[in-house]
N, C-alpha and C positions, 0 to 999 in steps of 0.2 A: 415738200419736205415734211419728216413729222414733226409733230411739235415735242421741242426739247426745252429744258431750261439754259436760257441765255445769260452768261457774264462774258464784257467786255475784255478785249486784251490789246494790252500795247504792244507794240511789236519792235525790236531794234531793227534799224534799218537796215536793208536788205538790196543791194544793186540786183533788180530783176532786170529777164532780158528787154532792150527798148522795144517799145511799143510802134509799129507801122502802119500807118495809115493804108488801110487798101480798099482801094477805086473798086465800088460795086454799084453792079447795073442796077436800077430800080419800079417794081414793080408793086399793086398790093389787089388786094380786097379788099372793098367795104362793104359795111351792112351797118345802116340804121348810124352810120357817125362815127363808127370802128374800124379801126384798118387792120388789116391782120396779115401781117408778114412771118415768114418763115430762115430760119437759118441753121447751119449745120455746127457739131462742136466737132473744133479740134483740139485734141490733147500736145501743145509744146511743150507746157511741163506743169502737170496739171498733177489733181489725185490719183486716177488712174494709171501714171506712170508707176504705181506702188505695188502693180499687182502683184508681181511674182513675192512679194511678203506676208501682204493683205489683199486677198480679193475681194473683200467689200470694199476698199477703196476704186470706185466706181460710178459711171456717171449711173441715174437709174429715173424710171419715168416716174414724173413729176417733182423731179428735182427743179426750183425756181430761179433765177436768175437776176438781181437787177437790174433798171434800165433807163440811161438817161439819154435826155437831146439834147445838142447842141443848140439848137431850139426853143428848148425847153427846160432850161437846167435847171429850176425848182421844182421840175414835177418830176416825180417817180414810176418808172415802169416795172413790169417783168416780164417773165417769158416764162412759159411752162415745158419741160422738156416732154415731148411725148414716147420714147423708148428709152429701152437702157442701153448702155456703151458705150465706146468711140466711134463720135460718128452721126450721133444721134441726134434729130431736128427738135429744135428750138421754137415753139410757135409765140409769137408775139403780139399781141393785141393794144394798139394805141388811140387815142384821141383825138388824133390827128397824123394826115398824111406825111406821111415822108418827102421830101423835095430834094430838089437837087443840093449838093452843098451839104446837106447835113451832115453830121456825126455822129453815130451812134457810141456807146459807149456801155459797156455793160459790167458788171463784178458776180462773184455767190461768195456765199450765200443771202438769196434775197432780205432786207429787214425791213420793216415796217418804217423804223424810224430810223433812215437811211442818211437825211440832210440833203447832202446837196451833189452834183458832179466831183467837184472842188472836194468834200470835207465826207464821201460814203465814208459810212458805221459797217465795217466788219465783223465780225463776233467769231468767238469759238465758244462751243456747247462747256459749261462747268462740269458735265457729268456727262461720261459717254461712255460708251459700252459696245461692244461688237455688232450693234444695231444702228446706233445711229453715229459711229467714228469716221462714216464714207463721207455725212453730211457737214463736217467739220471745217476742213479745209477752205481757208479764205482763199478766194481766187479775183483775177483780175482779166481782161479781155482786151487784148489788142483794140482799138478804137477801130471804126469803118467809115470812109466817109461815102456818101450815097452819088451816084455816078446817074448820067438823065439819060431817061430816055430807053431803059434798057431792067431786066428782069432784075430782082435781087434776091428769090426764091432760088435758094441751095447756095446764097453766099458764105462764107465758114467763120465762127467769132472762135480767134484761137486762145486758150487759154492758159493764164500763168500763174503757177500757186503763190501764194504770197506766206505761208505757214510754210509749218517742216513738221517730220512725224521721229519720235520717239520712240524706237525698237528694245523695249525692256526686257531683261532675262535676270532668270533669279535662282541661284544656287548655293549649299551650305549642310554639314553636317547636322549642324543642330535641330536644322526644320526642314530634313530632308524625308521626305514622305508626306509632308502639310500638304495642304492647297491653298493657294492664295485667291480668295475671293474681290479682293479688294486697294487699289494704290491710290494713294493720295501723294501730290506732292504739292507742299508749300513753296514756293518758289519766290523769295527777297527782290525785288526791286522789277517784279511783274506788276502792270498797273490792275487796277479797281476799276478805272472808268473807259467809257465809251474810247475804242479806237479807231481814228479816221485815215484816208486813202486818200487824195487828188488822183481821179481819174487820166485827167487831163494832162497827167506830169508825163516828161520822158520815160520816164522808169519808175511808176509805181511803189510804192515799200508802206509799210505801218510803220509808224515811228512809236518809238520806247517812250513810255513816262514813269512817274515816280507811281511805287503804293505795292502794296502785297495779293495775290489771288491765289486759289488752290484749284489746280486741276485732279481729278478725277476721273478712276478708271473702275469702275463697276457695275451690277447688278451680275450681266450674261459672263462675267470673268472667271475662268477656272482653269489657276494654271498649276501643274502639281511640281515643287518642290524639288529640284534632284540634287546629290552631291557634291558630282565633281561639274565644274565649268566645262569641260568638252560634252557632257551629257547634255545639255540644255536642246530640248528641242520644239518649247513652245514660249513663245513669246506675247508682252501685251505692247499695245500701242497707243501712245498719247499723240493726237495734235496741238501741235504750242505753236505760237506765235517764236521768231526766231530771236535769240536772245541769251544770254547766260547764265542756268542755274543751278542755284545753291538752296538754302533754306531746309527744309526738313522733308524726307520722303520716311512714306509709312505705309507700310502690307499689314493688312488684315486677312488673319486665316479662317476658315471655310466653319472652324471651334470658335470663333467671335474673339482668339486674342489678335494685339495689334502690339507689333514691334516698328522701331523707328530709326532712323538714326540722321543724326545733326549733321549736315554738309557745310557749316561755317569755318570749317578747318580747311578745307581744299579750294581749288581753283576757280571752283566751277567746271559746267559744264556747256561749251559753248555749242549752239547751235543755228545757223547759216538757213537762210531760204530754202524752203524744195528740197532740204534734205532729208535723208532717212538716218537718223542719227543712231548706232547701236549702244546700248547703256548697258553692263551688268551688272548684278551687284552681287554679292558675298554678303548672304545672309545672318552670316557668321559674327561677322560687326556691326549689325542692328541690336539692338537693348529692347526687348520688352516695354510695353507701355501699357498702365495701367489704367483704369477708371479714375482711383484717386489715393493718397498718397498718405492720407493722415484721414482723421473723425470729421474735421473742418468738412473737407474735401467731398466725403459722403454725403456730408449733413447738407453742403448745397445742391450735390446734385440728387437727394429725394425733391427738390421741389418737381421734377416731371420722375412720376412713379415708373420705374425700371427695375433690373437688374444689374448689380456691377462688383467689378473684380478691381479689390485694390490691395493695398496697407495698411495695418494698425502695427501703432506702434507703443507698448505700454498703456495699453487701452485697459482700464482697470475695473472689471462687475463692479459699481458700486451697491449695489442692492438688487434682489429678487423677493415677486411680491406676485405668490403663486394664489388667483381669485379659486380659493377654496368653492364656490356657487358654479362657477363659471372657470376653467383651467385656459378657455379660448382666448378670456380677455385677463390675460396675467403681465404683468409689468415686470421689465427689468430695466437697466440704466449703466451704461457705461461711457468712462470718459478716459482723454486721457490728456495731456498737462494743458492742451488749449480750449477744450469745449467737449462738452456731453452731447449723449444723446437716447432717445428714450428708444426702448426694442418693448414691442406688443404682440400678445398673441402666443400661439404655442410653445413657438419659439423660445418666447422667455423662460419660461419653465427648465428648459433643456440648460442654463449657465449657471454658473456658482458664484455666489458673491464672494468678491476676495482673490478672485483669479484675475490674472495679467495676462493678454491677449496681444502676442506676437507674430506677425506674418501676413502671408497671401489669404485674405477672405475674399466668401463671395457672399452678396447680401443683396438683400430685395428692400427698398427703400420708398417709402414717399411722404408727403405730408398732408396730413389729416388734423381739422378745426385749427391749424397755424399751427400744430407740434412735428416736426423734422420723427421718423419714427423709422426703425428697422422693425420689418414681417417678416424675415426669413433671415438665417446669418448660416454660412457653414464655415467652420473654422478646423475643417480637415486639415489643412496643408500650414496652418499656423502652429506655434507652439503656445503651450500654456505655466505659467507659475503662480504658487502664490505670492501675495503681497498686502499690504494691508491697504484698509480704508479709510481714508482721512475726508474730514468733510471740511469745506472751508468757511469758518467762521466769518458772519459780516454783521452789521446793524440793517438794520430795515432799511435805512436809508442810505445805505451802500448797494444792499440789494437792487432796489428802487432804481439808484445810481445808474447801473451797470447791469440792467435785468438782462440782454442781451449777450452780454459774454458769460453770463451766470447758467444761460438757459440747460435746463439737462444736468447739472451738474450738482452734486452732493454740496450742498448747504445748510450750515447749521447756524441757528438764529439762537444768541442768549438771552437770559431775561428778559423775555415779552409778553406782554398783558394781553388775555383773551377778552376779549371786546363784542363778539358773537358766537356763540359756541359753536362748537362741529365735529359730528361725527356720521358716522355711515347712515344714522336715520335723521342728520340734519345735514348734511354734507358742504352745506356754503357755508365756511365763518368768517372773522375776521381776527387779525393780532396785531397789536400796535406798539409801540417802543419811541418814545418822546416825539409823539405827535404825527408820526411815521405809520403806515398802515399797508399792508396785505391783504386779499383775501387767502385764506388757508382753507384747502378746496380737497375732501376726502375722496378717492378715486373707487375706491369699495364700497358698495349699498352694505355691506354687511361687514362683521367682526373689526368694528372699529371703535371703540368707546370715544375716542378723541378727547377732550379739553371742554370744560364750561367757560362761561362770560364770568368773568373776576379772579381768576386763576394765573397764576404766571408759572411760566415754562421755558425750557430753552425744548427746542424741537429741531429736528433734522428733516429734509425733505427736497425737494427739486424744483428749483423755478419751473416753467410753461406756461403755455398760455392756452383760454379758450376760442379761437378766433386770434380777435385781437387782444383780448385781456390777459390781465397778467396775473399770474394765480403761483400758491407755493402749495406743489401737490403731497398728500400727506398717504401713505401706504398703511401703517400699521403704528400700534400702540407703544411699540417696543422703541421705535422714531419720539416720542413724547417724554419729557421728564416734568415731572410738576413739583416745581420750586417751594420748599420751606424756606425763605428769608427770613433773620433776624431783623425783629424791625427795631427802630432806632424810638427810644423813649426818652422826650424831656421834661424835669421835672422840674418845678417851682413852689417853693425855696429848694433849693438842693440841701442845705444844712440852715439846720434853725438853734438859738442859743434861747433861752430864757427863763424865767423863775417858776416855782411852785405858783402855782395859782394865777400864773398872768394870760389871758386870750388866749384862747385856740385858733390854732393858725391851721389852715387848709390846702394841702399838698393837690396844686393842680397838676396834672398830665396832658401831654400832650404826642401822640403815636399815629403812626399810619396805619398799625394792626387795625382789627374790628373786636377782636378778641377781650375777653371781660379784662376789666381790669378790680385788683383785689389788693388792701395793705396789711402790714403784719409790723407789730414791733417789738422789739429784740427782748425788752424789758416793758412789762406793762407796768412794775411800779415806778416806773421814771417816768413812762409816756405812754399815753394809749392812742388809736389810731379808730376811727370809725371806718365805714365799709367806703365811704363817700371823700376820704383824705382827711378827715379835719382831726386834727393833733390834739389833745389835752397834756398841760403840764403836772404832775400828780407827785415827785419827787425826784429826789438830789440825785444827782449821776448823769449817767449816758444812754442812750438806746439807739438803736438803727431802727428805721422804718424802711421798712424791704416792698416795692410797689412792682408788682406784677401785673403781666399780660398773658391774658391766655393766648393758646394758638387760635386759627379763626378758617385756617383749610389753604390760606395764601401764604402766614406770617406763623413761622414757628412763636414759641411763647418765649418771653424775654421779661427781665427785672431790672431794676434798679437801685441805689439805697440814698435816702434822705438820714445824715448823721444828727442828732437831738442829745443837743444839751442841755440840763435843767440844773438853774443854781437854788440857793436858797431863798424863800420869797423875803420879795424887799432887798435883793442884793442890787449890785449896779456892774456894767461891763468895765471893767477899765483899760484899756491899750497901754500895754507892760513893755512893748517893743515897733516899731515903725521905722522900716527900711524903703525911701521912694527909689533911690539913685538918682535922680532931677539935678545934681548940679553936672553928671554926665552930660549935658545939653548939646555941646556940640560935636558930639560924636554920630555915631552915623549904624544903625539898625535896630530891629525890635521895635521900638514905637514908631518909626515911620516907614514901616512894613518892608524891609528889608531883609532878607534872613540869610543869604550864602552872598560872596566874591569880598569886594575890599573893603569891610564895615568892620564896626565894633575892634580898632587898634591902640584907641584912647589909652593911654598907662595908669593900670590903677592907682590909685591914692585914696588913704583913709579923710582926705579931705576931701574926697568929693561923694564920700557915702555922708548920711545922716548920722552915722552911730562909724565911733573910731573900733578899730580892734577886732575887724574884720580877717581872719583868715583864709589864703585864698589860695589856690595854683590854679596858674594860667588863666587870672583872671583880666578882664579888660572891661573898661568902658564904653558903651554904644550910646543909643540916644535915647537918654531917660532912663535907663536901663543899666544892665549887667550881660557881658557873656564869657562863660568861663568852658576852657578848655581848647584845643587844637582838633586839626586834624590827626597828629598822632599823637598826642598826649591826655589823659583823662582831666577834666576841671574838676574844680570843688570850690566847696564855699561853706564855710564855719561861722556865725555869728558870734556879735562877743558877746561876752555874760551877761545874761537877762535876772535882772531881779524879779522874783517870784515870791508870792504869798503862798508856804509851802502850806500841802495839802486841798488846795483846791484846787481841780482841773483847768488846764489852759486851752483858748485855742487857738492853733495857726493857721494861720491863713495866705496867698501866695500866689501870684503870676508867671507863669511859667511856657515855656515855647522851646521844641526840636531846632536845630540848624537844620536848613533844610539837605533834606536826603540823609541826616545823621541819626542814629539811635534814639528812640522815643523814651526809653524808661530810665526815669532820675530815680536813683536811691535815696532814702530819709534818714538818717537816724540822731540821735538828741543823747543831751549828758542831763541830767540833775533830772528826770521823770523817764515815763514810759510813751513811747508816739505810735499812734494808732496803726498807723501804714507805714509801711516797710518802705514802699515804692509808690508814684504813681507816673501813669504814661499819657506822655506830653504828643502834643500834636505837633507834625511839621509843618515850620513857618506859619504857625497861628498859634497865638496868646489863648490862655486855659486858665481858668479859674480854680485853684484845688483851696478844700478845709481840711482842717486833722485834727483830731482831738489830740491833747497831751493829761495822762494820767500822770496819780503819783507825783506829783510838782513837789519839787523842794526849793529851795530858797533862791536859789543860782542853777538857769540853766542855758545849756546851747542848743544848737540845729545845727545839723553838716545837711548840704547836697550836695549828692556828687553824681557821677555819667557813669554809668554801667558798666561800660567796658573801655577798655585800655586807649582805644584811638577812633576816631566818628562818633563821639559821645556830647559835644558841642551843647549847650545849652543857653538860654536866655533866662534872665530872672528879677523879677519887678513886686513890687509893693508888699514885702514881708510885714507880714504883722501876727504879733501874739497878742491875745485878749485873755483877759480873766476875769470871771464873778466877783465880787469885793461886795460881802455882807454889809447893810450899815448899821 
């Protein structure tokens, strides 16, 4: 027999003809501890009954035989056929003599790993083709028992097939003219494993077990295609084990497509012993079957490099990234809503970023240093639109998270610190974003500036990997933005009060810039400022001290102001006004970090402020505190009349806090002088320190706060106090 690839098959059972013992004479040769007996096949219902369909279905020399003894029933024989036909002698060589009483017992296809009398391993070939579909057929052999005394040279072992053959035909307008190179059938509740035979039994059968196999009809297959079903005049032939199936059959055409169609709707098809079962089918209700179905789909089957014919669906150019040096190694990238994928080489060149890629492609695929990568794309037979590019926004540590479903696909990374620089004549960096890191890996030896170390940037680019690593590839400069941040400056004292002639106080800073830092003040004959912060008191009035940052290449330039007020030397502060709110006590937000849901309901009373004669809408009591206004209604808050030493500047001073998610900017304004700020903006849900000068003081005066706008203006307000100079 030749050698074929062997998978097992179960077989449903099958009443063959009973098996007859028949009385043969006995004779042998030996040589050397051999005995070598001879016998003849007869076909009762064997392969060869199949000629007038198939004439390879046929015995042929050195076809093999199994063979057991009655005797002997764990050892294994065979027999070698030495002609072809019906008819043809069987020569058999043993280890011992035949005797009277035996039984011989024989099945084919011979197998290696056969078992026992009891339990022969049958097989059918997984792949078979018009060469080796004769050697298919599992057969069985009348048993012989050995008669004394008398010849057994030209006794006949009759044979009974235990399989059945599959007469396929195949018709259809749509693929009429194709050639079918190739059938597959899946077939539902065919087994996987080893199927056994008792020789020994009345009537022989393979019996059915559970599990799925695929038989196969190819290589020497070439059947052509016709229209109408009366035309059919070439058929293919499967041997199957007998049994009823459904599952999935599939033709591959001679053009490398493969159509299919799902047989879990019908009955089945059953199929009985020794039959020659005719099957047609109507090409017409097969579906096409493709490589693969989506990007996912391609992207795993580049792990073995091929060609393949599938679907994109909204598959969108994210970028092209043509190697001005080199046009061979140019990058392009496209994805679409579940997973990217990277396309190299000339190829990339030929696609527009921005276009949406619909339909039948065909692509050449594989993987190279761990990145999924199309070499070849034709998108004749697809359609194209435009569409736009969105890249998806993560943190480093989401990236990181999820670098796998990310791979290939347009990612944009915000504000993140360069930590290694990189470009095309440094090409490995690094970027990090709270403690989180990448490498940021430039695919260009050339026209790439990239990013320095201490730089921050938001960058657009593609996860991949080299090997195993995990890298965010960067193409071009246009991909890069380098971030001006305002950086954030604090100042100490923020506001200073004091006399003519008293200490120079020293404006410390504190910034994340690098950038110089420089003071300036508003009025040099009230106050003067050195280059280093430190203040001089020099006369009566106001000044601002304006404290600047230069820019530094990361941090745009930013200021701030320190308010400076100088009384008369030898004057003294006096507190003209002090609002705590403290007998609010048990009420509930603001001091004990509360800022939105069921707080601050307390009912106002001028009894529970420090100072009567508060004017107020929608004000309430919280804890320690005040909060004034609604959701829909705007608060306020009016002090009562402060007595003031008119003419000399006051100042107020004030705690202040947003409801949270409500409007940040509290209005100011005052009766009996002039107040310096209009407005100031209040942080949500956190307590704020604000000062203001007050000009022009006359004898008697007020402060209003009020919320900006009409509804979500909610405010918090704590420890009011006015101050004033007092000469002595």
């Amino acid at each position: 027999m030749r050698a074929i690839k062997y998978f097992a098959f179960a077989a449903v059972a099958a009443t063959m003809l009973a098996s007859c013992a028949k009385e043969t004479e006995v004779a042998n040769t030996a040589s050397e501890g051999q005995f070598t007996y001879k016998f003849k096949i007869e076909n009762v219902d064997t392969k060869a009954t199949l000629n007038s369909d198939a004439t390879a279905y046929q015995w042929n020399e050195g076809d093999k035989l199994g063979i057991y003894l009655s005797s002997d029933t764990e050892n294994q024989y065979y027999g070698t056929l030495d002609a072809d036909g019906d008819g043809a002698e069987v020569t058999v060589t043993l280890s011992k003599e035949l005797t009277t009483g035996d039984v011989l017992y024989a099945y084919y296809p011979y197998s290696e790993n056969s078992g026992s009398v009891s339990s022969a391993v049958l097989m059918v070939p997984s792949s078979q083709d018009f060469t080796t579909i004769e050697d298919a057929m599992p057969m069985y052999a009348e048993p012989i028992t050995i008669a004394d005394d008398t010849e057994i040279n030209g006794s006949t072992l009759k044979m009974h097939n235990l399989g059945a053959v599959l007469k396929l035909g195949f018709y259809g307008s749509t693929l009429s003219g194709k050639t079918i190179s190739k059938i597959t059938w899946t077939a539902n509740g065919i087994s996987g494993a080893a199927s056994t035979v008792d020789l020994t039994a009345d009537s022989p059968a393979i019996s059915a077990s559970s599990g799925e196999s695929i038989v196969t009809n190819s290589e020497d297959l070439s059947i052509s295609v016709v229209e109408a079903k009366a035309d059919i005049a070439t058929y293919a032939y499967m041997v199957v084990t007998p049994g009823t199936y459904k599952g999935t059959i599939s033709i591959e055409t001679s053009e490398g497509d493969t159509y299919s169609r799902d047989l879990s709707s019908i009955n089945g098809i059953e199929v009985a012993a020794n039959a020659l079962q005719p099957v047609i089918w109507n090409l017409d209700k097969f579906s096409i079957v493709y490589d693969f179905e989506d990007l996912a789909g391609l992207k795993k089957l580049a792990a073995t490099s091929g060609e393949y014919t599938g679907i994109l669906t909204d598959a969108i150019v994210t970028g092209v990234y043509v190697n001005s040096s080199k046009t061979s190694a140019s990058y392009a990238y496209i994805q679409d809503a579940n997973t990217g994928m990277m396309v190299y080489g000339e190829v990339a060149t030929t696609l527009t970023a921005g276009k949406k890629i619909s339909g039948v492609v065909t692509a050449s695929a594989k993987t190279y240093n761990g990145n999924a990568e199309i070499t070849a794309l034709d998108i004749t037979n697809a359609t194209t639109e435009d569409a736009t590019i969105t890249a998806t926004e993560l943190t480093i540590d989401q990236l990181n998270e999820g670098f796998e479903k990310y791979d290939a696909m347009r990612v944009k990374l915000t504000g993140v610190d360069v930590t290694k620089s990189f470009s095309s004549s440094s090409r490995s960096g690094n970027i990090e974003e709270d403690e989180e890191s990448i490498i940021a890996y430039v695919q260009f030896s050339s026209g790439v500036d990239g990013a320095s170390a201490g730089e921050n940037i938001d960058i657009e680019g593609y996860p991949g990997y080299y090997n195993t690593t995990e890298e965010f590839m960067v193409y071009s400069d246009d991909d890069i933005t380098k971030n001006t941040i305002l950086p954030e400056i604090t100042i100490t004292p923020s506001s200073i009060t004091q006399n003519v002639g008293d200490d120079d106080v020293t404006i410390s800073v504190t910034t994340e810039s690098t950038g110089t830092v420089s003071f300036e003040s508003s009025d040099e004959t009230v106050a003067t400022v050195s280059s280093t912060g430190v203040v001089s008191f020099v006369g009566v009035g106001s000044a601002t001290i304006t404290v600047s940052v230069a820019a530094d290449g990361k941090y745009l330039a930013n200021s701030t102001t320190c308010s400076v007020t100088v009384n008369a030397a030898g004057s003294t502060t006096k507190t003209i006004f002090s609002e705590t709110f403290d007998s609010y006590s048990s009420g509930k937000g603001g001091n004990d970090d509360s800022w939105s849901g069921d707080i601050a309901s307390t009912t106002w009373s001028d009894d529970s402020c420090d100072n009567a004669g508060w004017v107020v809408t929608k004000g309430t009591g919280a804890y320690k505190c005040a909060k004034f206004g609604t959701a829909k209604v705007k608060g306020s808050a009016t002090t009562p009349s402060i007595t003031a030493t008119a003419g000399t500047n006051a100042t107020l001073s004030f705690k202040a806090a947003a409801w949270s998610g409500d409007a940040t900017t509290l209005n100011l304004s005052a009766t009996g002088c002039t107040i310096e700020s209009s407005s100031v903006t209040l942080v949500s849900a956190a307590w704020s320190e604000y000062t203001v000068t007050l000009s022009d003081v006359t004898a008697a005066i007020t402060i209003t706060f009020e919320g900006k706008q009409a509804s979500k203006a909610r405010f918090f307000l704590d420890e009011v106090k006015v101050t004033q100079a007092i000469s002595e």
